[in-house]
N, C-alpha and C positions, 0 to 999 in steps of 0.2 A: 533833933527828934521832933516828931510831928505826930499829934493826935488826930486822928481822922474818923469820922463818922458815916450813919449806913446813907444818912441823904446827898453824903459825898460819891456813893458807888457808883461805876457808869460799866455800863455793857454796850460791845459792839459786834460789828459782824466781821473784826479782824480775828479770825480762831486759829489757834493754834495747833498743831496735830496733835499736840498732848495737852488738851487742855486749856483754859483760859487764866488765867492770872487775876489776881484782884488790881482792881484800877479803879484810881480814886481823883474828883478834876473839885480845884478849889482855889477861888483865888488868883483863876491867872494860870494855874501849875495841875500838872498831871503827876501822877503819884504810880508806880508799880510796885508792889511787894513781889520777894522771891519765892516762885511757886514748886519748882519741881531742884534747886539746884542755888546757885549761885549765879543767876540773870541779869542782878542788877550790876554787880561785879564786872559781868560781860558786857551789857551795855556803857557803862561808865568808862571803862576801859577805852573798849573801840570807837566811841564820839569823841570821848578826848584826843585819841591819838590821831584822828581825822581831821585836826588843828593842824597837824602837818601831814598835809596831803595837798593834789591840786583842787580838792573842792571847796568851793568858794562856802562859806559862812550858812547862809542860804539854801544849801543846799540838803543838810541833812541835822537832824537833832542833837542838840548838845543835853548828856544825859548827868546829872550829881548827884553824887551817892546819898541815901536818907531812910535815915529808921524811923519806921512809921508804927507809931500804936495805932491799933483797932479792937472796941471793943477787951478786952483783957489782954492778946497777944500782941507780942512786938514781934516784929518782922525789919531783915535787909530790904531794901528796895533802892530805889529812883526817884529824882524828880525832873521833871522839866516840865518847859514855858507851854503854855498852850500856843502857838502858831497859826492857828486857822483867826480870820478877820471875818466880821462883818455878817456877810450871810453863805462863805465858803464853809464847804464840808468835805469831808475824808468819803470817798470813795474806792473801794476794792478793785481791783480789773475783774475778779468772780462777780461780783454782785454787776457791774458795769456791764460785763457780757449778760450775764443772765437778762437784766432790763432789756437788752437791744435784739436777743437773739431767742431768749427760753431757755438756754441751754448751759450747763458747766465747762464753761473755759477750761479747767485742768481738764476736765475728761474730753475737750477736744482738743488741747494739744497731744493730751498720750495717743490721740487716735494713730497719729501722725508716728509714720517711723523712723524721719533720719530726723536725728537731732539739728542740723542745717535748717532744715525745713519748718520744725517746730520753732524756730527762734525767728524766722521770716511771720512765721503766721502769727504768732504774737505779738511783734511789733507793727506788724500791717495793718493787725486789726483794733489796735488800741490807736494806730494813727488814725484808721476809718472811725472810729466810734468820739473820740473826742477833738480832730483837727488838730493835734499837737505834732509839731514837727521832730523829725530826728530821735523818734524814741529810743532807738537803738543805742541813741548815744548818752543814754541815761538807762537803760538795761546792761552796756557794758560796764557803766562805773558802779552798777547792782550789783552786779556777778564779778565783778574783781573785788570789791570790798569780802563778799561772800567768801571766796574761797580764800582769800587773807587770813581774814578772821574763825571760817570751819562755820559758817552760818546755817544751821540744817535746814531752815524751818521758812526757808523763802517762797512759797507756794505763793499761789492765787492770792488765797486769806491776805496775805500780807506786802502784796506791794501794791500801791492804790497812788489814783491822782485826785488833784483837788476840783469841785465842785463847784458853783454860785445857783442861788437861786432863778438865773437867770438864763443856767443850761453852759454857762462858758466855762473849760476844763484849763485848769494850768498842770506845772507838776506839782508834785511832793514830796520834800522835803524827804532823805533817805531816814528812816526809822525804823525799829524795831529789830533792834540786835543782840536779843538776849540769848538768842539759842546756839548764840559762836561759841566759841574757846572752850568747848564740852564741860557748858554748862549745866547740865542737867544729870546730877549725880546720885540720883533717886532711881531713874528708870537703868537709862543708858550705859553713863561713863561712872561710876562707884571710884570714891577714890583711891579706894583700895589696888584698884587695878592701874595696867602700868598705861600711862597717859600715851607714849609714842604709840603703841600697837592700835589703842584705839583710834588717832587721827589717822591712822591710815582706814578704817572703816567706817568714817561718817560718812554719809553720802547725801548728796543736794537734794532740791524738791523742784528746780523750778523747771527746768526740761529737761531732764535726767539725770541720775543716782551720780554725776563724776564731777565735780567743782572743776577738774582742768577741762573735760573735755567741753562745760560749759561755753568756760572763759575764750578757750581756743577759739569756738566759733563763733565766739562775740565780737574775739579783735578780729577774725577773718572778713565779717562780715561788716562792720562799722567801725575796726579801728581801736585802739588803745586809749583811753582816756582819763585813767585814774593813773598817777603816781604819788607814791609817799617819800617822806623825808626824816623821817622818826627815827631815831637810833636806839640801841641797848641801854642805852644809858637813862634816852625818856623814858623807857618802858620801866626799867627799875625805878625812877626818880616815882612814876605814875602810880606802879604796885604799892609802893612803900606810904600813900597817900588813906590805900583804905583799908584799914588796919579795925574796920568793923568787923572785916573777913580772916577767919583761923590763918595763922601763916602755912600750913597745908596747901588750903586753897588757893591765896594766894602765888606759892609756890610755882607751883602747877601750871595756873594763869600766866606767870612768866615762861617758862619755859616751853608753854605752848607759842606764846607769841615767838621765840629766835628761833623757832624750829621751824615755823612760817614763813620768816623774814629771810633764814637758809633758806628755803625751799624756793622762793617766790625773789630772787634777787633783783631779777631785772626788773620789776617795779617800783624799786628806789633809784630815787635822782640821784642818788649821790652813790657811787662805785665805793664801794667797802669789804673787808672782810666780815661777818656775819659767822 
């Protein structure tokens, strides 16, 4: 447990469609309390189990579960490392287009009608705007994790590359996976209701409402890049870890991942029943 304070709060311009979450940076470590649901659950989950995947270390945040006091209330939440060095900052692709163009990048993808075409102009113009090569090939390992994990909430707001004082763009590390495994049990997914019927109606943010047809046009156009290696067994060994969480929810949280893992086969390296 971690006591946290108000000079610890930070606010950014990564927003959520429902909302922003409390975030707290101290010491090295970023802090998320759980806003609408069981987030951190979700995050902690899906970064651990991206220990067995092909992405490299580097590549995306490792999140640890943590109850955080603030002020009188205790909260579930997260921690992890701060990552950015030196004089690098977190940059949005929304905020990134707006600086260079005036205009909302989500509302000039939707302008676009084939979903083909929106996933070309996104990746053309984050390579025209920062000289990063091969975006696409770090968009499809965004949208395979995405629809793995049921990620709603991948909009503009939240995929961003890194910054320097000096105007030079790298990437960014994959973050912010809170809103997978319907975690948000306040608005949307209520526990009460039945978890399969819901996952078949979440739908994506980043170029249209379908997680398969995303991904479809991701490996069409740039190729397959993300495989996992995780079995039923990590994933129970993993749930059974955070036991801050009602065994309900927990529950849940398993049985959405092998219903995934069925669905999604051929993204594991290893040929198994499922």
């Amino acid at each position: 447990m971690i006591e946290l304070f108000e000079q610890n709060i930070r606010t950014n311009d990564r927003q959520s469609s429902k909302g922003n979450q409390l975030k707290w940076a101290t010491n090295g470590y970023w802090y998320k309390a759980d806003y609408t649901g069981y987030e951190g659950l979700a995050e902690y989950m899906i970064s651990q189990l991206l220990k067995k995947s092909t992405l490299l270390e580097e590549e995306y945040v490792l999140y640890e579960l943590e109850e955080i006091k603030y002020k009188s209330m205790m909260y579930h939440g997260t921690k992890s490392m701060d990552f950015l060095e030196d004089d690098w900052q977190i940059i949005t692709l929304e905020r990134l287009f707006k600086n260079f163009f005036g205009e909302s990048l989500y509302k000039s993808i939707y302008k676009i009608e084939k979903t083909e075409d929106r996933m070309i102009f996104l990746v053309s113009q984050v390579e025209r705007m920062t000289g990063l090569k091969n975006y696409g090939v770090y968009m499809n390992k965004l949208l395979t994790l995405d629809a793995l994990f049921l990620n709603e909430d991948r909009h503009t707001h939240n995929i961003a590359v890194l910054m320097n004082g000096a105007g030079k763009f790298c990437y960014c590390p994959i973050f912010d996976n809170g809103a997978g495994l319907l975690s948000d049990t306040t608005i949307d997914y209520p526990l009460e209701e039945d978890a399969y019927k819901m996952v078949k109606e979440v739908e994506a943010k980043t170029i249209c409402a379908s997680f398969e047809e995303q991904l479809d046009v991701s490996e069409m156009l740039y190729g397959a890049h993300l495989k996992f290696s995780f079995t039923q067994k990590d994933v129970k060994n993993l749930i059974d870890t955070a036991s801050i969480y009602p065994k309900e929810v927990r529950g849940r949280v398993e049985e959405i991942i092998y219903a995934q893992m069925r669905k999604y086969q051929y993204l594991f390296t290893t040929a198994r029943k499922i």
